[in-house]
Structure formats: structure tokens, C-alpha cells
N, C-alpha and C positions, 0 to 999 in steps of 0.2 A: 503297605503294611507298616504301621508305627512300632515304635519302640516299646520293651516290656517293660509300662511304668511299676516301682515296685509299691510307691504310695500312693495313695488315691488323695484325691484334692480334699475329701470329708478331712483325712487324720491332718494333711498337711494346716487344715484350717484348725483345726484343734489345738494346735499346737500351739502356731501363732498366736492363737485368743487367748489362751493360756500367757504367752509371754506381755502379748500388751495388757494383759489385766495386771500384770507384776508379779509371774512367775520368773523363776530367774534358769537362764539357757543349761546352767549342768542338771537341775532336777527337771527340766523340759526332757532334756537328749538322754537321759537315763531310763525315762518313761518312753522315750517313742522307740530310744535301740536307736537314734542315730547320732551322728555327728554333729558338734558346737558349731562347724562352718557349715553344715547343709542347715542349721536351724537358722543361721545370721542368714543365711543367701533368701532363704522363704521369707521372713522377716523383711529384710532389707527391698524385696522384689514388692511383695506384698503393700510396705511404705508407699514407695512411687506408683505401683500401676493397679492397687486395688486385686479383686478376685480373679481378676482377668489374666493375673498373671503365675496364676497355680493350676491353670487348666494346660493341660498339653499341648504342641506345637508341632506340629511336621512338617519337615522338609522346608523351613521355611528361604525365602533366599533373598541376599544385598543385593546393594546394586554398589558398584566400584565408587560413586558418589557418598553414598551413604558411609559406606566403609574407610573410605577418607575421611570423613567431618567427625568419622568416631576415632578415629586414630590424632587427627588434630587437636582434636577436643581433651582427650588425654594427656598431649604433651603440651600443649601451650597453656591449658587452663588448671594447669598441676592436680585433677585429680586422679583417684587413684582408679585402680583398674575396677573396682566395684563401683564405686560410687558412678565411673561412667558408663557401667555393664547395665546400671539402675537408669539412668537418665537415656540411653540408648535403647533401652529393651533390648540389651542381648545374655540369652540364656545363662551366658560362664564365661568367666574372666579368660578361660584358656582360648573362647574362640576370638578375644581380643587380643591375648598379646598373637595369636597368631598372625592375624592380618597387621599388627605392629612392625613383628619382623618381615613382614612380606613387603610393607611400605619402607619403612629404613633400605633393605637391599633393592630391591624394584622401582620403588615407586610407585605411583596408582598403576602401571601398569600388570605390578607384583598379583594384582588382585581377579583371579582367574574368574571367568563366571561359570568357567567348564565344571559342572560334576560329574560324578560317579567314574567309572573305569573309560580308559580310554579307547578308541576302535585303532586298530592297527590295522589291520585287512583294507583296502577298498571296495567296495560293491563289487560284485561279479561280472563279466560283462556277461552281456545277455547275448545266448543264441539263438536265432529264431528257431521257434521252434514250431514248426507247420506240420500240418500235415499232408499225406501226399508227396509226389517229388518233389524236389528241388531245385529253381532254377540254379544255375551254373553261376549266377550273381551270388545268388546266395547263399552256395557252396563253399565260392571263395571267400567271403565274408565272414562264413563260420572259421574256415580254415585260416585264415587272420587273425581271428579274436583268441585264435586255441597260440597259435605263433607269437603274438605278442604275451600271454601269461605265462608260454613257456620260460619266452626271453625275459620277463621282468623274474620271473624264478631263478632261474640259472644266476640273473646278475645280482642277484641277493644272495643267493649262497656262495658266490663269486667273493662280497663284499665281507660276510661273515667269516670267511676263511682268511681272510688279509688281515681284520680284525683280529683274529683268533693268533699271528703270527707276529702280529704288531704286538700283540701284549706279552706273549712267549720274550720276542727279542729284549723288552721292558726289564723281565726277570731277570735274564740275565748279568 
């Protein structure tokens, strides 16, 4: 499911035409109801990547490569975050200085390819689960699998309370 665009590409393109015909950006953004920097960012996108780049995007994704030569690109060749957000095709200057700051501290390595929320849990172990009896293999087996998630429980809440006592002692 994409995001809820609030403009459609017809107004965005209105706009624009408007401006490259020799309207000028406060009586453009007075008529459309938005902002002098979202009219320069369509404008400016518009310049370098044509129509193509007023239609929507989802979930698009870097690769740690790419995201490097945009970050290089910024700081050796002095432009500015637009101009390389334009030459880049990337959506908004904010998701460049972010990968900025993630290169300065990190390195390429700063540039995660992980999305969305992370999985804390591990898979379940699996118990056989048959029907009919049970061999005595597989009894114990199950009763192993139950023994070891007890123990990896217990030693996590083991952990969380050391934690919890470690940071107590901190306050003090």
C-alpha cells in the first residue's frame, strides 16, 4: 500500500507549465495552496528527469554503492543537496543528508539495507507434531526443545534484571 498522495501529477503539472511559461513562484503557490519550496523541488525534478519524475514512487531501494557516489558526489563536487537530490534522482534532500550523516560516522558500512521493524524473537523451534503415539525419541526431543526455551527465557530475564540494577546503581 502506497502513500496518500495529496497532489495528483495533472495539478503538479499545471503548475510547472505555468511557471516555465513565465509565471512567477508566489502567484504559482498562492493558486495551488502550497509551498515556494515544494513548487522549486517539482520544477527543479521536473528540469532533469522530465514527467517521469511527478509520478509516484514506492518503496524504492539503494544499494550501499549508489548511496556512496551520492554522498561523494555532494561533498567533493560542492553541490548542494538539491542540485544533487536532482542529478541522483532522490526524492528529498532529507533522505540525503541522512545517508550523509550515516557515512561521516559509519562509513559505507553506516548504510543499512535492513528495512522496516526489526524481528527480535527467533523462529519457534518446531515440535513434531504427529499423530498417534510417540516414539520415546521423540518424546525426548520434544522435551528438549520445551528445556532449552525455558532456559533461553529464564536467562533473559536473568539479564534484564542485572540491567535493570545496573542502571538503578548508575542513579545513584
Amino acid at each position: 500500500m502506497g502513500r496518500n498522495r495529496k497532489h495528483s501529477v495533472k495539478f503538479k503539472l499545471g503548475l510547472i507549465k505555468g511557471y516555465l511559461d513565465g509565471g512567477s513562484y508566489t502567484d504559482l503557490t498562492r493558486r495551488g495552496k502550497i509551498s515556494k519550496s515544494l513548487l522549486k523541488k517539482w520544477v527543479g525534478h521536473y528540469r532533469h528527469q522530465g514527467l517521469e519524475s511527478l509520478l509516484p514512487r514506492y518503496g524504492r531501494l539503494y544499494t550501499k554503492e549508489f548511496k556512496q557516489q551520492a554522498v561523494l558526489a555532494y561533498q567533493r563536487q560542492g553541490l548542494s543537496l538539491g542540485e544533487c537530490c536532482f542529478q541522483y534522482q532522490i526524492p528529498s534532500p532529507s533522505t540525503l543528508l541522512c545517508w550523509i550523516r550515516q557515512y561521516e560516522q559509519f562509513g559505507i558500512d553506516g548504510f543499512s539495507t535492513a528495512r522496516g521493524r526489526p524481528g527480535f524473537m527467533k523462529s519457534k523451534p518446531k515440535i513434531n507434531k504427529t499423530y498417534g503415539p510417540l516414539t520415546r525419541l521423540e518424546e525426548l526431543e520434544n522435551e528438549n526443545l520445551r528445556l532449552r526455551a525455558e532456559n533461553d527465557l529464564l536467562k533473559k530475564l536473568d539479564a534484564l534484571i542485572r540491567e535493570k540494577e545496573v542502571a538503578q546503581k548508575k542513579k545513584r
